[in-house]
C-alpha positions in Angstrom: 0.0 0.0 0.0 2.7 2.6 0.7 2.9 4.9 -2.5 -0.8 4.4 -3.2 -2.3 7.6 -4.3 1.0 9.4 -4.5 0.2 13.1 -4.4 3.2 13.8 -3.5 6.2 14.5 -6.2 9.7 13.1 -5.2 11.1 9.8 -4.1 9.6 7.3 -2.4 12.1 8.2 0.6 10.7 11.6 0.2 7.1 10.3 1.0 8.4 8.1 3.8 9.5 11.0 5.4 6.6 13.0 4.8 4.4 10.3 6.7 7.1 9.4 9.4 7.2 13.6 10.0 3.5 13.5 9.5 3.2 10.5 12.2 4.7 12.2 14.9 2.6 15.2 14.5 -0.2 12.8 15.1 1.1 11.8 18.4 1.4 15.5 19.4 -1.1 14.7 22.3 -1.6 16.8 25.4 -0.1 15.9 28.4 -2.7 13.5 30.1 -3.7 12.6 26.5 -4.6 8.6 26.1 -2.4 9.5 23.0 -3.2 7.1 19.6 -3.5 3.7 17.9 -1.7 2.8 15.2 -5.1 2.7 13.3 -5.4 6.0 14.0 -2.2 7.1 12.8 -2.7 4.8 9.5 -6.4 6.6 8.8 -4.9 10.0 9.4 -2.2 9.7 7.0 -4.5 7.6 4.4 -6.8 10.8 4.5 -4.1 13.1 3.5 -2.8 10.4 0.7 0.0 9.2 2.7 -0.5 5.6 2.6 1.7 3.4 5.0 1.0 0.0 6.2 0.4 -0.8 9.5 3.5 -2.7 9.8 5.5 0.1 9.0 4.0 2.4 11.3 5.0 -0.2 14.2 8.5 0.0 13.1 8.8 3.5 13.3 7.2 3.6 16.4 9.6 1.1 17.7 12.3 3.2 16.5 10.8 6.4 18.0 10.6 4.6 21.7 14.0 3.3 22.0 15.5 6.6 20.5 13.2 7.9 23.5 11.2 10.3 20.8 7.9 8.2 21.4 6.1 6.4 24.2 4.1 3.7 25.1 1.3 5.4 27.2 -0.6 2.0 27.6 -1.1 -1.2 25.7 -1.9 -0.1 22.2 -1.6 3.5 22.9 1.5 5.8 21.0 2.6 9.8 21.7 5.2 11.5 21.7 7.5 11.6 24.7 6.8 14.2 26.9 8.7 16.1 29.2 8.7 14.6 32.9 
């Protein structure tokens, strides 16, 4: 699915980091927030024609937690890491 639609000009890396920047906007939540499911983040960026699978999106976010730019709020549940 990635690359489906492609309104975007450029690369396919180009688009990947589109989404991937476009992700972590998504998990801007406010602190308290119950932050977001990877559904979510795959419906968000399927409405603005950047199509990534779910798979992919758990990789990022796996990259994102141990580089300590994401949590893991609960089970299921993504933002970005927030000040403590």
């Amino acid at each position: 699915m990635p690359g489906a639609g492609r309104p975007l000009a450029g690369s396919d890396d180009t688009r990947q980091v589109v989404a991937r920047q476009r992700m972590r906007q998504i998990m801007d939540c406010p602190p308290g927030s119950h932050g977001v499911t990877v559904t979510t983040i795959v419906d968000r960026l399927a409405r603005q024609q950047l199509n990534v699978s779910r798979n992919t999106v758990r990789n990022w976010l796996d990259e994102d937690i141990e580089r300590g730019v994401a949590e893991r709020v609960t089970i299921g549940f993504y933002r970005l890491r927030q000040a403590r």
